[in-house]
C-alpha positions in Angstrom: 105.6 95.0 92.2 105.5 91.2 92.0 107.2 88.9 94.4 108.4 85.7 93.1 107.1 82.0 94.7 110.5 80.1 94.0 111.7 76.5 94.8 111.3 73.7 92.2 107.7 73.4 92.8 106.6 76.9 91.8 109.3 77.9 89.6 108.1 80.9 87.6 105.1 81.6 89.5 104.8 85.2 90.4 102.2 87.3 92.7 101.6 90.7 93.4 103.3 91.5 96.9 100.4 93.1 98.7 97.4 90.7 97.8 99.4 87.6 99.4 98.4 88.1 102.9 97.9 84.9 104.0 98.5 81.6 102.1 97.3 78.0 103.3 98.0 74.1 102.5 101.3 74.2 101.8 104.3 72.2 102.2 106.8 73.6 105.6 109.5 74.3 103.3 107.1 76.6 100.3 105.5 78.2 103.6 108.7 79.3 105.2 109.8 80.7 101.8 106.9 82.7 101.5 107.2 83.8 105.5 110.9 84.9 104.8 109.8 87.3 101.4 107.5 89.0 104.2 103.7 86.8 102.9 101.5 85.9 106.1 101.7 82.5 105.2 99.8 79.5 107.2 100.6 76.0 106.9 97.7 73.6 107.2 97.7 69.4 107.6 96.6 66.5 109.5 99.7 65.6 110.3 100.8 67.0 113.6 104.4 66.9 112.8 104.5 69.7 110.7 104.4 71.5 113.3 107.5 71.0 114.3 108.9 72.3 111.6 105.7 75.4 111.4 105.1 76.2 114.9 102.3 78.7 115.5 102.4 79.4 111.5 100.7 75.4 111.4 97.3 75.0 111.9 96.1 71.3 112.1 92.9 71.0 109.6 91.2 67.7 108.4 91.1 68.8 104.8 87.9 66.1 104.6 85.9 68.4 106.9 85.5 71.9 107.5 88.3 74.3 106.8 88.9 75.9 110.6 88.9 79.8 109.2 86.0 82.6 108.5 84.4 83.1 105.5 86.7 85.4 102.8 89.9 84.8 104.8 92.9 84.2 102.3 94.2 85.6 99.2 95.7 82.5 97.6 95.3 79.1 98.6 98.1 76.4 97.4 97.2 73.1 97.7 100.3 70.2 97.0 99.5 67.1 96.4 96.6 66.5 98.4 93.3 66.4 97.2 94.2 63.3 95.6 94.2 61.4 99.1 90.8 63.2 100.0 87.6 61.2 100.2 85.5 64.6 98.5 86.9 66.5 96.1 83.8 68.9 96.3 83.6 69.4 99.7 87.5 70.5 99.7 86.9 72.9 97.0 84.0 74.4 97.8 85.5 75.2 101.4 88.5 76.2 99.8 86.2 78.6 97.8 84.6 80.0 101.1 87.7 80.7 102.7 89.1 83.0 100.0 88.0 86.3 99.1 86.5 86.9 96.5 88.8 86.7 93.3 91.2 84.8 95.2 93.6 82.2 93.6 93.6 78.8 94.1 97.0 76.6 93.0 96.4 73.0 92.5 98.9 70.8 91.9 97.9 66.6 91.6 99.2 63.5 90.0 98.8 63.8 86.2 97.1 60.9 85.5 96.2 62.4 81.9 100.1 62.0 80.5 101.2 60.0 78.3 103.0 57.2 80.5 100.1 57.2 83.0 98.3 56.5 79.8 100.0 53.7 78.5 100.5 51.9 82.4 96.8 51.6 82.7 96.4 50.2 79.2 98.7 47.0 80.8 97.8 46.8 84.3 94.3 48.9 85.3 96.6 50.9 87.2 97.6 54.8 87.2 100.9 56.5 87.4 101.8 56.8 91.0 99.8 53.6 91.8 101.4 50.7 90.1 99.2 47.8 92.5 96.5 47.9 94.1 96.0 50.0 97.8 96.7 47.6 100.6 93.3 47.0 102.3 94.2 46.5 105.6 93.7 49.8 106.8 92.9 53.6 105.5 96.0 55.5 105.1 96.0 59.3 104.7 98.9 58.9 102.3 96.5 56.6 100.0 95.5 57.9 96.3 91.9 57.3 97.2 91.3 60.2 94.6 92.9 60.3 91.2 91.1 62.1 88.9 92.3 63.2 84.8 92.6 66.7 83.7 89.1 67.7 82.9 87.3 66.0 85.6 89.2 68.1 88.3 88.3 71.3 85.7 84.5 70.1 86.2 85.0 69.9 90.2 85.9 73.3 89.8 84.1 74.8 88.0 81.3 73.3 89.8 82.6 74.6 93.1 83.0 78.1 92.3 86.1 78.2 90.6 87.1 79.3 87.0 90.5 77.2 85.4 93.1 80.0 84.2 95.9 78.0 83.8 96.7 74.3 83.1 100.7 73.5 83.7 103.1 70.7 84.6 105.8 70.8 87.9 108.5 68.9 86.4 109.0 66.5 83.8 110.5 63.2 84.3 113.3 62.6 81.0 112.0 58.8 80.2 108.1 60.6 79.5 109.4 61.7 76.0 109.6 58.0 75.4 105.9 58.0 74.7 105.7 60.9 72.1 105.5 58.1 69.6 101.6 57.9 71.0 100.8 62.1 70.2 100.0 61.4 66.6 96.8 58.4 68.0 95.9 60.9 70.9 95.2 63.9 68.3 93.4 61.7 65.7 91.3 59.8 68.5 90.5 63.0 70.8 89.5 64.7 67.6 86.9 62.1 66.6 85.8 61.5 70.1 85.0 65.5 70.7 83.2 65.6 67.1 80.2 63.5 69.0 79.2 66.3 71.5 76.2 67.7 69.9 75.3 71.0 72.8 77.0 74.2 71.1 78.1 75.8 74.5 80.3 72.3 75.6 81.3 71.9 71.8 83.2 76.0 72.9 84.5 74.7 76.0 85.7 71.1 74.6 88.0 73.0 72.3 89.9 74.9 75.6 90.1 70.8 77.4 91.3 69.5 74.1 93.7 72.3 73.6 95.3 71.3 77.4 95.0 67.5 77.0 97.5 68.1 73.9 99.4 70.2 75.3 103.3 69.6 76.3 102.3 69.8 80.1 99.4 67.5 80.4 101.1 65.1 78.0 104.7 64.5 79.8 104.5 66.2 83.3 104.3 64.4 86.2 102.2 66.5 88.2 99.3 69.3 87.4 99.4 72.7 88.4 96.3 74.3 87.9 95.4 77.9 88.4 91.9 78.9 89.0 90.1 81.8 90.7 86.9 82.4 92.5 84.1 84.0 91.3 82.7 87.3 91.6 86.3 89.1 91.7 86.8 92.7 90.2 88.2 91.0 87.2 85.3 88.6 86.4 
């Protein structure tokens, strides 16, 4: 029996019922939606005032440090739209990788940086999608996009941290992206001869699955990644 993750962040995602039993990083209003379909769902941020909207289901976690939970405690981590503010993308992962059990789910969603009208911005400015100047210097702010990082160098983090990418897909799609389809034709022609150079037969494999996602409709016009990956050493490894 699958239970479905609904709302317009997670719009088709689905999970087995049982094997949710507890579910951390998220946003208050995905937590409470997962709480009300029965999930043991814990909200984690540095922010104290989710809480207020959380109350014991929040636990207050500086996602730069150490995760505050035992080894092999959660099922499925979701993570919105914050490892682009951390300061270590490693150290995130890899603590998110000790905290779930083994062939546990991670869902990653992030700035896509990789589409086509991030693309073209940085061609004009030296600036990203999302970050159209630069960060005001003044002072560190945890809402700061310290962290950007393009399709296939969070799969390296990953897969470097213990993780396997299952799934590459977009959240939503923003109408004025399509605009920039005119480009697809210069992105297949140049990403074919730029992938042609890698001479080690193993990467040459694995540069066919990134160059299959970097074309694909999600990576080219979504606004933000969702990425599904799982730890390894599950039963299904």
């Amino acid at each position: 029996m699958a239970d479905p993750v609904g709302g317009p962040i997670f719009p088709v995602l689905t999970f087995p019922s049982g094997r949710l039993s507890s579910v951390d990083l998220l946003v208050s209003d995905l937590q409470k939606r997962l709480r009300e379909r029965g999930f043991d769902a814990i909200g984690a941020d540095i922010d104290p005032e989710a809480a207020r909207a959380l109350g014991s289901n929040f636990v207050k976690a500086n996602l730069d440090g150490a995760l505050p939970w035992p080894d092999q405690t959660f099922d499925l981590v979701i993570s919105t739209e914050g490892i682009e503010h951390l300061e270590n993308h490693y150290s995130f992962l890899r603590e998110v990788n000790r905290v779930l059990k083994p062939g546990g789910t991670l869902i990653l969603t992030t700035p896509n940086i990789t589409a086509l009208r991030s693309r073209v911005r940085f061609l004009g400015s030296g600036f990203f999608g999302r970050d159209a100047r630069p960060l005001n210097e003044t002072q560190r702010h945890p809402l700061h996009h310290i962290g950007l990082a393009t399709f296939s160098e969070l799969r390296y983090e990953l897969h470097l941290s213990g993780f396997q990418l299952k799934e590459a897909r977009h959240t939503h799609i923003k109408p004025i992206s399509y605009l920039y389809s005119v480009y697809v034709p210069w992105i297949w022609l140049y990403t074919l001869v730029a992938f042609r150079k890698e001479k080690d037969p193993k990467q040459r494999e694995r540069n066919k699955e990134i160059r299959a996602a970097l074309l694909s409709f999600s990576l080219l016009f979504g606004e933000c990644l969702m990425l599904v990956a799982r730890k390894s050493g599950g039963r299904n490894e």
